[in-house]
Backbone bond lengths (Angstrom), bond angles and torsions (degrees), N, CA, C in turn:
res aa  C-N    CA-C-N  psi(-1)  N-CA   C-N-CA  omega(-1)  CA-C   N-CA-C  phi
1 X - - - 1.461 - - 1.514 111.12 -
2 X 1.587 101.96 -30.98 1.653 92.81 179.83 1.378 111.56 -72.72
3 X 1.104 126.57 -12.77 1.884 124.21 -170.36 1.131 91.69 -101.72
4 X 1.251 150.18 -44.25 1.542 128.94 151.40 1.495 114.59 -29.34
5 X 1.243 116.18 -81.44 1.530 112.59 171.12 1.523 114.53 -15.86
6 X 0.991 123.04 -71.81 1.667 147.33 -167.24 1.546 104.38 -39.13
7 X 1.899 101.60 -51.91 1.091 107.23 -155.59 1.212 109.96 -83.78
8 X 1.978 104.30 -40.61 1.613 91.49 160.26 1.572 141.25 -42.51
9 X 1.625 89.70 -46.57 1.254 87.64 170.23 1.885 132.00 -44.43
10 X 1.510 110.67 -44.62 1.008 97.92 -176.66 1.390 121.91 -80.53
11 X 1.212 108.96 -6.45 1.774 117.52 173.48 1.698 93.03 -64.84
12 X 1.537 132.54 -63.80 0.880 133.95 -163.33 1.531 106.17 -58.92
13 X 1.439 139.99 -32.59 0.946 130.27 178.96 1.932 119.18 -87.08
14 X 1.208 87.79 -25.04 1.814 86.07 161.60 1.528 115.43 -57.66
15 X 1.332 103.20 -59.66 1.737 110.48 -167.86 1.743 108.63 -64.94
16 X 1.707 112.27 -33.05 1.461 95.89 171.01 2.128 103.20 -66.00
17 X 1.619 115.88 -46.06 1.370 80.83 175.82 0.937 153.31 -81.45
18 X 1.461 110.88 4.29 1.476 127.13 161.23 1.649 123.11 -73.95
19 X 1.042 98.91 -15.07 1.468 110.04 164.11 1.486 118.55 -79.16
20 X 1.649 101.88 -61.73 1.999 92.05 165.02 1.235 111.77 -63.95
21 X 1.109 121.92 -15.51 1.808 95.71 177.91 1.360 109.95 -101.68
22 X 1.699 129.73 20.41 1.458 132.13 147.52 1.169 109.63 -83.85
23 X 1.287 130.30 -34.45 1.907 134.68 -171.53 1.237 80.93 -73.80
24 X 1.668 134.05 -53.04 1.498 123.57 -156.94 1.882 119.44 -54.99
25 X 1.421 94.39 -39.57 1.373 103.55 -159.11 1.843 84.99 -87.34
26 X 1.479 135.83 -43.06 1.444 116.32 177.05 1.166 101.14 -46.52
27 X 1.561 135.03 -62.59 1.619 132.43 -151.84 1.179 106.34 -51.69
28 X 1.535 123.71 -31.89 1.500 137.34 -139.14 1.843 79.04 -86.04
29 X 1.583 111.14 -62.24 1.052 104.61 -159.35 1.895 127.66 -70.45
30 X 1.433 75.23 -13.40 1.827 87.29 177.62 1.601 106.84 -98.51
31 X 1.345 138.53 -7.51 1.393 127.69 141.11 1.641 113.56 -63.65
32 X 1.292 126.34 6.49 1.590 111.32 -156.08 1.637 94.69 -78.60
33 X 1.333 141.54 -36.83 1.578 119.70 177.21 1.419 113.86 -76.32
34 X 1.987 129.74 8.50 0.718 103.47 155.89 1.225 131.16 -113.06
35 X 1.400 125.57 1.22 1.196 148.45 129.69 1.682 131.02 -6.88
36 X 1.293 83.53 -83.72 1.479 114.03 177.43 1.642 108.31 -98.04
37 X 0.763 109.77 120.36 1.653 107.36 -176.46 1.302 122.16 -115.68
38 X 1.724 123.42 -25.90 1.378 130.12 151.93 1.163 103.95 -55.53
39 X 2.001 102.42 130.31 1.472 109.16 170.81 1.722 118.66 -66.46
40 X 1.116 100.46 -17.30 1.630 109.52 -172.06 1.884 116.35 -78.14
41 X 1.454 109.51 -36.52 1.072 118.44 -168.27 1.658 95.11 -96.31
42 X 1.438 131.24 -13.77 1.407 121.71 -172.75 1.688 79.55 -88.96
43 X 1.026 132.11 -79.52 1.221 124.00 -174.03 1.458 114.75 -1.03
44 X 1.615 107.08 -60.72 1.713 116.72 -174.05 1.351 100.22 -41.59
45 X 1.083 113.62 -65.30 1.565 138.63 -145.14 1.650 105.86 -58.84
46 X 1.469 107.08 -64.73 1.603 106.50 145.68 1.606 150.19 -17.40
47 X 1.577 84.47 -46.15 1.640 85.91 -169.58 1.674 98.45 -84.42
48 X 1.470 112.95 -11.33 1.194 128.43 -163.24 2.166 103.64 -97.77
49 X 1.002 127.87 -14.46 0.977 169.48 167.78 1.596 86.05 -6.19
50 X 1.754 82.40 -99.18 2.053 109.13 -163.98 1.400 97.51 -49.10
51 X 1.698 124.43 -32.82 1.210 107.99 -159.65 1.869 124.34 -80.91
52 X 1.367 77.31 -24.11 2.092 100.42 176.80 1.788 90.96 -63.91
53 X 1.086 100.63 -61.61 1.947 110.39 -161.75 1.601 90.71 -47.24
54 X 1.440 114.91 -44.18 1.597 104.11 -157.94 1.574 94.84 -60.10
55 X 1.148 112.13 -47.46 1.395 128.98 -171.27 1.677 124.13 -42.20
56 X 1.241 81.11 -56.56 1.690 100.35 172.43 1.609 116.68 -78.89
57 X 1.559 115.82 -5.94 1.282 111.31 158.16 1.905 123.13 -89.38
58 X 1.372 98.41 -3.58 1.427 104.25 -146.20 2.054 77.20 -104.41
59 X 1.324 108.51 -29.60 1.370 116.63 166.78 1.771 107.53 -45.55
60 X 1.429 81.83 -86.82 1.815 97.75 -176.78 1.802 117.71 -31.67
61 X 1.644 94.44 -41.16 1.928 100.18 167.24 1.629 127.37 -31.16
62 X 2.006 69.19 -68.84 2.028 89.93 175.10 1.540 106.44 -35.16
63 X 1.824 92.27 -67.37 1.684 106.56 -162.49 1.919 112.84 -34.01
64 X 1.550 92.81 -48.10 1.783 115.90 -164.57 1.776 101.57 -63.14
65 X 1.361 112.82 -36.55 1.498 105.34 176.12 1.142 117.36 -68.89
66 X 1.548 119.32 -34.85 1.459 123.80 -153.06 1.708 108.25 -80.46
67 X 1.895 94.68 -31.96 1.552 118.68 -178.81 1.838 106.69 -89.30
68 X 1.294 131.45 16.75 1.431 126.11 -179.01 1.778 96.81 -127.33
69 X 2.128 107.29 -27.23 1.597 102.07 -174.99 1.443 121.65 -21.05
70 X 1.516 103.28 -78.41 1.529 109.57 169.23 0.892 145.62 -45.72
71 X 1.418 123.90 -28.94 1.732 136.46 -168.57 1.441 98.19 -103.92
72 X 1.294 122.96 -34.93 1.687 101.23 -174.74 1.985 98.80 -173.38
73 X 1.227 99.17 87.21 1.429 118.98 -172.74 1.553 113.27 -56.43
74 X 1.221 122.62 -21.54 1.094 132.49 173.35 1.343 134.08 -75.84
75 X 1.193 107.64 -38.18 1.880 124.73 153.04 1.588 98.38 -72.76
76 X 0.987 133.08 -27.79 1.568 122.65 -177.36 1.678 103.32 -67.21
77 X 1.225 107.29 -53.77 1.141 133.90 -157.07 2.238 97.63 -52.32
78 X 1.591 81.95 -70.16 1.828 90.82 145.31 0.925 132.08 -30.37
79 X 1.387 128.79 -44.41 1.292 116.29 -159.46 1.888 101.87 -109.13
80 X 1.202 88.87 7.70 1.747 84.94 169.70 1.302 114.91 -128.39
81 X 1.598 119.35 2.55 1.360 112.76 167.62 2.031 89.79 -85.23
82 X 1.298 120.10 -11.05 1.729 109.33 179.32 2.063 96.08 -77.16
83 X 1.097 92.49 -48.24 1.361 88.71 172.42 1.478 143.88 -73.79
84 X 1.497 93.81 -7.38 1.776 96.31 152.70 1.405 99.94 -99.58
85 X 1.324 166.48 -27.86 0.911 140.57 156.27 1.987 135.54 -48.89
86 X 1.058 93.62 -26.16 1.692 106.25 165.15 1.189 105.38 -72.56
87 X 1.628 137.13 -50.32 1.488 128.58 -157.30 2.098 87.12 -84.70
88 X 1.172 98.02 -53.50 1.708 77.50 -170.50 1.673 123.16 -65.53
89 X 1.512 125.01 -30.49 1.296 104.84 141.05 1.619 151.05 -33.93
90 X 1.755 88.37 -45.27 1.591 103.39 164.12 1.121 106.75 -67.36
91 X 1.518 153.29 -50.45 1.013 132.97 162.86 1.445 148.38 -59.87
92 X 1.429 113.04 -13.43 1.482 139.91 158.53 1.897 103.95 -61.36
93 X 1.368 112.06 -54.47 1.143 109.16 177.90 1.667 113.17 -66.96
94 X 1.039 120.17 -46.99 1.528 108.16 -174.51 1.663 120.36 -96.15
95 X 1.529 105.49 5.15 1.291 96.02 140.82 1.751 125.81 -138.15
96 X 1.141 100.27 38.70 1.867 107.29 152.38 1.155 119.67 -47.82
97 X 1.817 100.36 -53.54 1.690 105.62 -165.40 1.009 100.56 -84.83
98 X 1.417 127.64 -25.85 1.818 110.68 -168.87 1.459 111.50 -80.03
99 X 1.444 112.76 -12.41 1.562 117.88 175.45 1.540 116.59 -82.02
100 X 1.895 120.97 -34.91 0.936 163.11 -148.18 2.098 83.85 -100.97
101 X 1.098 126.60 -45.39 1.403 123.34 -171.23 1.575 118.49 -95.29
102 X 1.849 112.49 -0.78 1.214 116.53 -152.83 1.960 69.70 -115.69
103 X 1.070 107.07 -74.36 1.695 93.49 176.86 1.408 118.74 -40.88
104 X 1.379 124.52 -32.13 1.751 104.17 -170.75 1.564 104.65 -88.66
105 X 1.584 127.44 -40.01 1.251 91.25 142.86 1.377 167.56 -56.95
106 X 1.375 105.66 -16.47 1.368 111.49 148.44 1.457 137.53 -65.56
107 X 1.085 126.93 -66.78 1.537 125.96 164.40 1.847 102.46 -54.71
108 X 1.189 138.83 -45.15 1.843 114.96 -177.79 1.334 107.41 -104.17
109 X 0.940 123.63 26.78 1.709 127.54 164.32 1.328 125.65 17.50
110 X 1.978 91.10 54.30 1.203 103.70 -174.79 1.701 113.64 -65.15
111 X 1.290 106.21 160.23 1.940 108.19 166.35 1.502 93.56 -138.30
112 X 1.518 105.37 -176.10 1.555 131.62 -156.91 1.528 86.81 -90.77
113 X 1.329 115.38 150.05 1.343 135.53 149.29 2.166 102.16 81.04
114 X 1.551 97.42 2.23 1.867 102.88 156.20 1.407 107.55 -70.69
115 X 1.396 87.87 140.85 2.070 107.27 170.69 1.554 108.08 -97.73
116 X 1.259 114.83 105.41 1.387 108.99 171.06 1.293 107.96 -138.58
117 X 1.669 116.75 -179.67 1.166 130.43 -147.98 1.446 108.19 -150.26
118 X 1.202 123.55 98.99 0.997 132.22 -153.20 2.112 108.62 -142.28
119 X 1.413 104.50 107.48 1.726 126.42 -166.78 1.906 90.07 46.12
120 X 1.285 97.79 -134.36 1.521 112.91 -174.91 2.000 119.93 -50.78
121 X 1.268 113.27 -26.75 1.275 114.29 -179.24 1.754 112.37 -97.33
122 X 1.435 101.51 159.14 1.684 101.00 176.09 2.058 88.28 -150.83
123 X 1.452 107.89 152.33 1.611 110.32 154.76 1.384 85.30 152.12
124 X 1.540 122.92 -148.38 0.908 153.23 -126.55 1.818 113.44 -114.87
125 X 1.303 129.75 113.16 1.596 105.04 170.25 1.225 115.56 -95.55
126 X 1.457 112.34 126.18 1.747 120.24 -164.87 1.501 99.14 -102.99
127 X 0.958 119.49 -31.23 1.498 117.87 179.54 2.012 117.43 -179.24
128 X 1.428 105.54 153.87 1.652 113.34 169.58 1.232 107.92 -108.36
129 X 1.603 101.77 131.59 1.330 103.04 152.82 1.343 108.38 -128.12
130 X 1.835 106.15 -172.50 1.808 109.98 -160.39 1.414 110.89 -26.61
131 X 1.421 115.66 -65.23 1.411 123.55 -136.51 1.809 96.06 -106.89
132 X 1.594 120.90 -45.71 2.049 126.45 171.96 0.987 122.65 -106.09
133 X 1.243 104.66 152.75 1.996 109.21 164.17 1.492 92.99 -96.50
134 X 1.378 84.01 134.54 1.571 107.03 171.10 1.582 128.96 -91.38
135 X 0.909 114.59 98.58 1.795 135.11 -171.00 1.160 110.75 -92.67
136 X 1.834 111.50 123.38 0.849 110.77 177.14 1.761 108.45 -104.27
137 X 1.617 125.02 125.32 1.224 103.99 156.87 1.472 158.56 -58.25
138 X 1.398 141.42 -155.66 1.391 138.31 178.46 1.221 99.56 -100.86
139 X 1.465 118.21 -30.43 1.699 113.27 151.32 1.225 155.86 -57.41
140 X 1.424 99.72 -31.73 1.625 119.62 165.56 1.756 98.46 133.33
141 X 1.130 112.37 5.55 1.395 105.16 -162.94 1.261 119.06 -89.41
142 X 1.280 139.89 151.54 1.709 140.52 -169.68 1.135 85.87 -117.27
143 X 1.423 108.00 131.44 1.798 137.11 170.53 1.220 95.38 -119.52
144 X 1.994 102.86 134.35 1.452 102.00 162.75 1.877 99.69 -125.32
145 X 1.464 89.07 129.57 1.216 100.11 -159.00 1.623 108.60 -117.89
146 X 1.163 108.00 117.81 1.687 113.45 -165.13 1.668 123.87 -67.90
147 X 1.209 110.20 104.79 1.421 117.83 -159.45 2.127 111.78 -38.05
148 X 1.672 102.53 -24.71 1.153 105.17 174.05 1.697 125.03 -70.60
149 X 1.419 101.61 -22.07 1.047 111.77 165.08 1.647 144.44 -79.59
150 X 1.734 96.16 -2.15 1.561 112.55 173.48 1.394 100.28 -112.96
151 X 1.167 154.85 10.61 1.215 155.64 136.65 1.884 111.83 -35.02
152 X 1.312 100.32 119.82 1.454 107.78 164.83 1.456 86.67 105.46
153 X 1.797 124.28 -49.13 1.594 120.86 -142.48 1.789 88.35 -94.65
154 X 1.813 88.28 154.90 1.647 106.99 -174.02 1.127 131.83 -64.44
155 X 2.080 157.25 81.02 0.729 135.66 -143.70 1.505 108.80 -91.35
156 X 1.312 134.56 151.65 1.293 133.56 -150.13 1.725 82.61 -145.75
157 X 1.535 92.97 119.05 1.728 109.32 175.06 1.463 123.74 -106.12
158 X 1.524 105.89 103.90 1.271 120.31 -138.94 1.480 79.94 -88.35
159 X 2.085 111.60 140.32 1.336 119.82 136.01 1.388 145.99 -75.29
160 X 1.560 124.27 95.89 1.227 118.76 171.73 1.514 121.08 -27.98
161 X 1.659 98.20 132.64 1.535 110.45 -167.47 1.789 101.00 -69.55
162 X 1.580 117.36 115.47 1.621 122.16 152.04 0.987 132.40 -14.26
163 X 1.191 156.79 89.48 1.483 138.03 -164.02 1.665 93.24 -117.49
164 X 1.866 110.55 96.63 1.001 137.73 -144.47 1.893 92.46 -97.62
165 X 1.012 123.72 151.18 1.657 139.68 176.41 1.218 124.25 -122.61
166 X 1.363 127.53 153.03 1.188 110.18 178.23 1.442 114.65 -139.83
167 X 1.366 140.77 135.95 1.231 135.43 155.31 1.725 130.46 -119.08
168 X 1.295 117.18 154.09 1.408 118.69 -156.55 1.623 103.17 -118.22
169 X 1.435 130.77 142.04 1.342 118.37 159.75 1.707 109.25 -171.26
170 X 1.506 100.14 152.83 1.692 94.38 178.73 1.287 116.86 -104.98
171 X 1.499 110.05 -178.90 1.422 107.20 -166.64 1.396 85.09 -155.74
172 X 1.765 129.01 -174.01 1.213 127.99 170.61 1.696 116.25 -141.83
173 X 1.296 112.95 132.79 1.428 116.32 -162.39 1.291 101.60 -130.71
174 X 1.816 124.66 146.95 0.752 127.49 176.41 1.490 125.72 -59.44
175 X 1.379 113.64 136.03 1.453 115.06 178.59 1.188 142.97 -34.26
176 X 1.595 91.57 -21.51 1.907 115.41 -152.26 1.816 85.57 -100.44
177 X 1.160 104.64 -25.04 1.787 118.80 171.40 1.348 104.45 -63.65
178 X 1.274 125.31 -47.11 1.320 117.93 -131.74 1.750 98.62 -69.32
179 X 0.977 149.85 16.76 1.646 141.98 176.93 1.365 126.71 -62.09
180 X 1.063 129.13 156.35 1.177 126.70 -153.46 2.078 91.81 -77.29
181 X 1.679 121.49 -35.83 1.375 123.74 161.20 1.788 102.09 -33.31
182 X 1.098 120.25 -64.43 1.728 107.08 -157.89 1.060 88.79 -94.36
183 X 1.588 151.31 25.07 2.067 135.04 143.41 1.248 102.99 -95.13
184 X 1.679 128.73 -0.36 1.300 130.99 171.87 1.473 103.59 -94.87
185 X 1.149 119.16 -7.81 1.738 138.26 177.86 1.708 106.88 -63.27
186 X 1.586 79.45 -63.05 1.161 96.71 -154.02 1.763 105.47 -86.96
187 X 0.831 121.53 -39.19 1.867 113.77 155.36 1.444 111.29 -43.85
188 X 1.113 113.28 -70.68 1.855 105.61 173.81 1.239 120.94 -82.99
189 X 1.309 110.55 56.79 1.549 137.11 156.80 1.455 84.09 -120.30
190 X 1.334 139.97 -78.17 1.194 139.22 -101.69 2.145 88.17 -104.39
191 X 1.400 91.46 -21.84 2.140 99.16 179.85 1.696 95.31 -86.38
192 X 1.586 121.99 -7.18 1.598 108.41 172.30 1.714 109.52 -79.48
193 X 1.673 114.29 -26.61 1.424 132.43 -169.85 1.496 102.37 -60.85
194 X 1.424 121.43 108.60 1.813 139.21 -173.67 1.612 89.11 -43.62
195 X 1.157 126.88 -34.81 1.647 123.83 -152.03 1.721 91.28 -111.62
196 X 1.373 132.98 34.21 1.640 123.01 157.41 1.169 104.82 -100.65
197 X 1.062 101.08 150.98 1.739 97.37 168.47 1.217 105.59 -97.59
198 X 1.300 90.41 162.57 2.293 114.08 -161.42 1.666 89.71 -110.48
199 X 1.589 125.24 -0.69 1.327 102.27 164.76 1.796 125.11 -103.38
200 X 1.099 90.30 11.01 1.440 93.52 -152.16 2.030 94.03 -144.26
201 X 1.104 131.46 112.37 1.350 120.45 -156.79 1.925 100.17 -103.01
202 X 0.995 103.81 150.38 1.759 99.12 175.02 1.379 128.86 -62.50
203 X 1.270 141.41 136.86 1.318 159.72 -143.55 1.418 104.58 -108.92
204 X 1.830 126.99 93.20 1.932 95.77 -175.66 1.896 79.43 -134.30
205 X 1.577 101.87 137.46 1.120 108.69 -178.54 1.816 95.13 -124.81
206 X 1.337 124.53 -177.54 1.712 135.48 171.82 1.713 86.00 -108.69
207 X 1.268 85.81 143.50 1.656 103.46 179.74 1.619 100.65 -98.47
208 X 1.446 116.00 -91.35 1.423 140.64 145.56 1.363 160.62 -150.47
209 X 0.960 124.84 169.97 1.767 100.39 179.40 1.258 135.25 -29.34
210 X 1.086 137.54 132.79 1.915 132.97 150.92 1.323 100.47 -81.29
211 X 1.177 103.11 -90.52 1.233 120.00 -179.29 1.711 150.40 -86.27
212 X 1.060 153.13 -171.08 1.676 122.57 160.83 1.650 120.33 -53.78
213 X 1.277 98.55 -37.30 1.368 111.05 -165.06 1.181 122.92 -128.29
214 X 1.507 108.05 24.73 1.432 127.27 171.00 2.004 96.94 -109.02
215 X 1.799 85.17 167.45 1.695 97.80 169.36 1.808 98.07 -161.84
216 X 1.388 101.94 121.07 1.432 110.36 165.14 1.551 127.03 -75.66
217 X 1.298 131.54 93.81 1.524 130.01 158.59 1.319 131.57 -73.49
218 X 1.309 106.87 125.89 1.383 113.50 167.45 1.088 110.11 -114.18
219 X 1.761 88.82 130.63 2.156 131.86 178.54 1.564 107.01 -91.31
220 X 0.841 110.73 89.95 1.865 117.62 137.29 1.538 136.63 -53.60
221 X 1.236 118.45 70.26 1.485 115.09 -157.00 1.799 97.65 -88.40
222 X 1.679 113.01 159.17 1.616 107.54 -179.51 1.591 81.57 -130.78
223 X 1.594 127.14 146.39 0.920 148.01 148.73 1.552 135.19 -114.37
224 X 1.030 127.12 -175.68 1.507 131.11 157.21 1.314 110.94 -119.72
225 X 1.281 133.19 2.33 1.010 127.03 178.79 1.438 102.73 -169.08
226 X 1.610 103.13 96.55 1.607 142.76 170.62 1.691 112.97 -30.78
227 X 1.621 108.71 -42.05 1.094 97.79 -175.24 1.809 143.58 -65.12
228 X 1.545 75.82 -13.01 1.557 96.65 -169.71 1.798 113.10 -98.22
229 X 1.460 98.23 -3.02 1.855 109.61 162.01 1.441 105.67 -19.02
230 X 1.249 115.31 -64.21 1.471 132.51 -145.23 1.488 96.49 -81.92
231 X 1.130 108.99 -50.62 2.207 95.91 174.70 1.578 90.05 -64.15
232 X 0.938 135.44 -73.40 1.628 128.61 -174.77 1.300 114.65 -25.85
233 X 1.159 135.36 -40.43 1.561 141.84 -157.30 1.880 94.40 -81.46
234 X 1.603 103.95 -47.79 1.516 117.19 -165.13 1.322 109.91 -69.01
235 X 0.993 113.15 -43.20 1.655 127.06 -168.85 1.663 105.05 -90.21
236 X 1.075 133.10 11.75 1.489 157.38 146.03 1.345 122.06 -87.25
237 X 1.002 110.67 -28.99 2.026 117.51 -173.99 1.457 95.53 -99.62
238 X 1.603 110.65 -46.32 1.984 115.09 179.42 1.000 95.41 -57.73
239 X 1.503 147.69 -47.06 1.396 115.10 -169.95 1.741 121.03 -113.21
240 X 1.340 98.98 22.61 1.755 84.49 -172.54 1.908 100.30 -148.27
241 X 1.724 100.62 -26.94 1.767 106.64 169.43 1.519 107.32 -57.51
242 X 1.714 105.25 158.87 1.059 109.07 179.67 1.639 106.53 -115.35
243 X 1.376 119.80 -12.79 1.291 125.85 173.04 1.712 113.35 -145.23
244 X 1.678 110.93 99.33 1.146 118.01 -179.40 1.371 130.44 -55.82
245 X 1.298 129.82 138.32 1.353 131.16 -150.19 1.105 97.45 -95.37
């Protein structure tokens, strides 16, 4: 009867301190704007919150087994198969995604600043961290999106839309040239040039005579990048003009 006694007792003294240390941690959290009074640093403290509490319960666990061993091994015994189940959940949860984010970058070889589209979301990837990919929308918005949660679903690797240019200019080629053989020349010259675009093909028509034995063509070139018109224009007249401008 006395180790009954004993043992109650220590049941009874766990549950009163598990009780002050639930009033403790509400009070704690409902003094926090007066505490902390920078909006910036209460913020911290917050987001940091659930994870201290988990902490400080997972403390008190330890404490509760170590303080029930003697008096009644069987509630101990309890109270640490609850407490290996909390830490290995907690650890299932915080590393799902980091296991879950190390495979999806590997097999879709994602990088920063790809547009993809992936189940319900589409925009921009601005950056990874441990646990989300960070998506940016067409709105402006940052999604953090839990790498466990794109597992299985289809990622779709979006092409940024071309924003294609154009410039026009003539040149003059001999007559005996002028066949539709040497304007097939001169287009696939101009689709070998790194700076043509492959969506949009070049435009070369005959304008008109100069001379008997001259013929004026006009080049329509499309690019993505305008700046390089001008080597394009040159390196078109060097090999196919008959009188350099």
């Amino acid at each position: 009867m006395a180790n009954l006694n004993i043992s109650n007792l220590g049941i009874y003294t766990l549950l009163i301190v598990a009780l002050i240390l639930f009033i403790a941690l509400r009070l704690l959290t409902w003094l926090f704007p007066l505490i902390i009074t920078k909006t910036e640093r209460r913020k911290i403290a917050l987001r940091y919150k659930s994870l201290c509490e988990l902490l400080i319960w997972v403390l008190f666990l330890l404490w509760a087994v170590q303080f029930l061993y003697t008096s009644n091994q069987p509630f101990a015994y309890a109270l640490f198969a609850i407490l290996f189940l909390i830490v290995a959940y907690s650890a299932w949860v915080g590393l799902k995604d980091i296991i879950a984010g190390a495979f999806l970058k590997a097999t879709h070889k994602l990088s920063i600043n790809e547009l993809i589209t992936v189940g319900d979301y589409s925009g921009k990837i601005v950056g990874f961290d441990h646990s989300n990919l960070l998506l940016e929308t067409a709105l402006g918005e940052t999604l953090y999106i839990p790498y466990s949660s794109l597992l299985g679903k289809v990622i779709v690797k979006m092409q940024p839309a071309e924003s294609i240019h154009r410039h026009s200019f003539k040149f003059e080629i001999d007559k005996a040239h002028s066949t539709r053989e040497d304007t097939e020349k001169i287009r696939g010259f101009i689709l070998t040039m790194p700076w043509a675009s492959l969506k949009k093909e070049p435009q070369i028509r005959y304008v008109t005579d100069t001379t008997y034995d001259k013929q004026i063509i006009e080049v329509t070139l499309y690019s993505i990048e305008k700046e390089h018109f001008q080597d394009m224009e040159r390196l078109i007249k060097e090999k196919f003009s008959t009188s350099q401008d």
